[in-house]
C-alpha positions as CSV (number, residue, x, y, z in Angstrom):
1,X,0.0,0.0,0.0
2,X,3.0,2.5,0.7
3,X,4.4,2.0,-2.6
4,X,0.9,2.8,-4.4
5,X,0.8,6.0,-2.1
6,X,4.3,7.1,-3.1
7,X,3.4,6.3,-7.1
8,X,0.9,8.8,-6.8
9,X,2.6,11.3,-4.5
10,X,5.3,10.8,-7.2
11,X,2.8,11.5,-9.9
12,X,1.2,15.2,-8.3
13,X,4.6,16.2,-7.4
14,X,5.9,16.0,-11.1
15,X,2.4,17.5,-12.3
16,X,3.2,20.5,-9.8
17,X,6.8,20.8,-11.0
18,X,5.6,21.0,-14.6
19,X,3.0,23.1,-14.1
20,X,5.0,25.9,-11.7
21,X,7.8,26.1,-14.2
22,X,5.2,26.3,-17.3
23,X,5.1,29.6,-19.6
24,X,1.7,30.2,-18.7
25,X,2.1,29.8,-14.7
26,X,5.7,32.1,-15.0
27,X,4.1,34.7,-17.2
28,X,1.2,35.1,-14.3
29,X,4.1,34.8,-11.7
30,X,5.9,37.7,-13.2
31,X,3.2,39.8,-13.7
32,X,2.0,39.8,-10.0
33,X,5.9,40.2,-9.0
34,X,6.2,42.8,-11.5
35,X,3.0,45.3,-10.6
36,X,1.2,44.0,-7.1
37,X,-2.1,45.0,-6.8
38,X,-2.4,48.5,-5.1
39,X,-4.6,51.3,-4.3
40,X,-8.0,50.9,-2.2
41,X,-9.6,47.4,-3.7
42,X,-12.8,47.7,-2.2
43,X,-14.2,45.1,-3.8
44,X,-11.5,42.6,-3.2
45,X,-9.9,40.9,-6.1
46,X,-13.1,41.8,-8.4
47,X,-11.0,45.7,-8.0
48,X,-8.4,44.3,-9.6
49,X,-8.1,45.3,-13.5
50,X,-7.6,42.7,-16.4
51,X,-5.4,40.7,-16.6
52,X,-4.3,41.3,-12.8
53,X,-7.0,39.4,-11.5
54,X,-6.9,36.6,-13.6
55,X,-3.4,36.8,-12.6
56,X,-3.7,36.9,-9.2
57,X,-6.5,33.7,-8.7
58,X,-4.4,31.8,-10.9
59,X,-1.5,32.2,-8.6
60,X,-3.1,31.9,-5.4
61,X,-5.2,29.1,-6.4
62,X,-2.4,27.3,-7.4
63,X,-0.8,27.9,-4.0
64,X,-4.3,27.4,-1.9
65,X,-4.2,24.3,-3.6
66,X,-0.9,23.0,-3.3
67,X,-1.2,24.0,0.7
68,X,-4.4,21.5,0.2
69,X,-2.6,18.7,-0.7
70,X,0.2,19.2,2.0
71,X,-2.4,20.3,5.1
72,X,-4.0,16.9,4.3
73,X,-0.7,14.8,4.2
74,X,-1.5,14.0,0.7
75,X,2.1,15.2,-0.2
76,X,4.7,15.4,2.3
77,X,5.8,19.6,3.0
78,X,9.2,19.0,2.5
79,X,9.0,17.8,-0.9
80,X,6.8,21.3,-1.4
81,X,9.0,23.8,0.9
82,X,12.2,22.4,-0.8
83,X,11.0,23.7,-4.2
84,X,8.9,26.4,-4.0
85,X,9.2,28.2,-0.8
86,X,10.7,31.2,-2.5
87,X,8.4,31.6,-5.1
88,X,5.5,31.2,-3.2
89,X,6.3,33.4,-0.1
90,X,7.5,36.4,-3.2
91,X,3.6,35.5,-4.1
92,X,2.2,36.3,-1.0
93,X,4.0,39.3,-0.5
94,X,3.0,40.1,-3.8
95,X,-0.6,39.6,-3.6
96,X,-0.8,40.3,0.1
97,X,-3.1,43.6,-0.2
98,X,-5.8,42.1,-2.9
99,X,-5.6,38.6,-0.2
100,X,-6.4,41.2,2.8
101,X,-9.0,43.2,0.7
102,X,-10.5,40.0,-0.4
103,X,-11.0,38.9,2.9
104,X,-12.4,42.1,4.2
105,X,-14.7,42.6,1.5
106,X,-16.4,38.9,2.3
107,X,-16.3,39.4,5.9
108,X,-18.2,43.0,5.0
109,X,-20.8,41.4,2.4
110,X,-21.2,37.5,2.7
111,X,-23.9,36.3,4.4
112,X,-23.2,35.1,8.0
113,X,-24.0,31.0,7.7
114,X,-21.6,32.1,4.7
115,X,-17.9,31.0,4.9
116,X,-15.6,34.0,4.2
117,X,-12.3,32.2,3.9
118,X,-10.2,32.5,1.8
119,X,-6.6,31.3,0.8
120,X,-6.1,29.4,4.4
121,X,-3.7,26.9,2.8
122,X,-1.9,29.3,0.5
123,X,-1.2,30.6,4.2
124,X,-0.2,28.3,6.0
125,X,2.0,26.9,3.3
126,X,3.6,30.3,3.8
127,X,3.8,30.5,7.3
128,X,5.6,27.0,7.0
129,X,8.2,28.1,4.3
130,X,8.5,31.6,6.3
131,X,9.4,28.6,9.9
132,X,11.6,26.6,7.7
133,X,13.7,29.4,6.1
134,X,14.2,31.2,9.7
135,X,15.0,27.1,11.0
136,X,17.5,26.8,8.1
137,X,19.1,30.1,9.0
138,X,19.8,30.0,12.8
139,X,21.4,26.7,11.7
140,X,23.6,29.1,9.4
141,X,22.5,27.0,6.3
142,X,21.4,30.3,4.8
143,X,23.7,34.0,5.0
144,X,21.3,36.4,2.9
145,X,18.4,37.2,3.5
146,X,15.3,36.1,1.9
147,X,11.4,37.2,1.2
148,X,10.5,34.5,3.3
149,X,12.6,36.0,6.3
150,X,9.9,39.2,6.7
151,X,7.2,37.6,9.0
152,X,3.5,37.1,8.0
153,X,0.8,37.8,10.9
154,X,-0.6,34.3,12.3
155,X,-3.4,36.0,13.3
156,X,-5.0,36.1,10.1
157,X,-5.0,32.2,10.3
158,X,-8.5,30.8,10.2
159,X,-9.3,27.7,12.5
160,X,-9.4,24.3,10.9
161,X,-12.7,24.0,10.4
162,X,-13.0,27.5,8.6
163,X,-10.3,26.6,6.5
164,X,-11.7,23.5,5.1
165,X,-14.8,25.5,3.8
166,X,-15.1,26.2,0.0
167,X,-14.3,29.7,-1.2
C-alpha cells in the first residue's frame, strides 16, 4: 500500500513541477511580482483590473491548492517547501493587499451562515516556508536574507474548520 501512495505522491509532485515552471504559470508569476495590486480594492480581487485578476486567482489558487494537498498529508511539505518556498512566499508578498481586501470585503458582504475564507492553505503553506527558512538560517544554512525572512501575521489564520470551507 506504501508503494501505491508514493506512485501517486510521485505523480502530483511531477504534475506541480511542470505546471509551476510552465510559460503560462511564469508569465502570471511575473506579472504579479512585476505590478502588485495596489490602491484601495474595495471590492476585493473583483477591484483588480484585467489581466491582474486573472493573474492573481491563478497564482493563489495554485498555491491554496498545493497547501491543500500538504495540510492533508497527501504530499509530504518537505518535498513542497524544498522547491517552491521562495516563489510562493514572493507571491504572498506580492498579492498580500488584494488577499487582505478579499478577505475584508467577504467578511463585510457575505452572508453570516456564509464562509468567508479565503486562501487558508496558500497561508499556512507560507507561514511554514517563512518557519523553515528562519529554522534553516539560525542553523547558518542560509547567509542572505530572503522574502521568506519578513514575517507574516498568524493572526490572520482561520481555525481548521474555517479553513476546510469552499471559497
Amino acid at each position: 500500500m506504501e508503494l501505491v501512495g508514493n506512485a501517486n505522491e510521485i505523480q502530483v509532485v511531477a504534475d506541480i513541477f511542470r505546471d509551476v515552471r510552465s510559460r503560462e504559470f511564469r508569465e502570471k508569476l511575473d506579472a504579479i511580482l512585476r505590478c502588485p495590486p495596489d490602491g484601495r480594492l474595495e471590492r476585493g480581487f473583483e477591484s483588480l483590473d484585467e489581466p491582474s485578476r486573472e493573474n492573481a486567482y491563478a497564482v493563489s489558487y495554485f498555491f491554496e491548492d498545493l497547501g491543500v494537498l500538504v495540510s492533508n498529508d497527501l504530499i509530504r511539505r518537505e518535498i513542497v517547501l524544498t522547491t517552491v518556498s521562495s516563489i510562493l512566499t514572493r507571491a504572498w508578498h506580492a498579492l498580500r493587499p488584494a488577499i487582505d481586501a478579499e478577505r475584508d470585503f467577504r467578511h463585510r458582504t457575505y452572508a453570516k451562515d456564509v464562509s468567508p475564507t479565503f486562501l487558508p492553505h496558500f497561508e499556512a503553506l507560507v507561514l511554514m516556508a517563512v518557519a523553515r527558512q528562519s529554522t534553516a538560517t539560525r542553523r547558518g544554512r542560509s547567509a542572505r536574507p530572503t522574502a521568506a525572512e519578513t514575517p507574516v501575521e498568524p493572526s490572520t489564520l482561520q481555525s481548521n474548520e474555517a479553513a476546510n470551507a469552499p471559497n
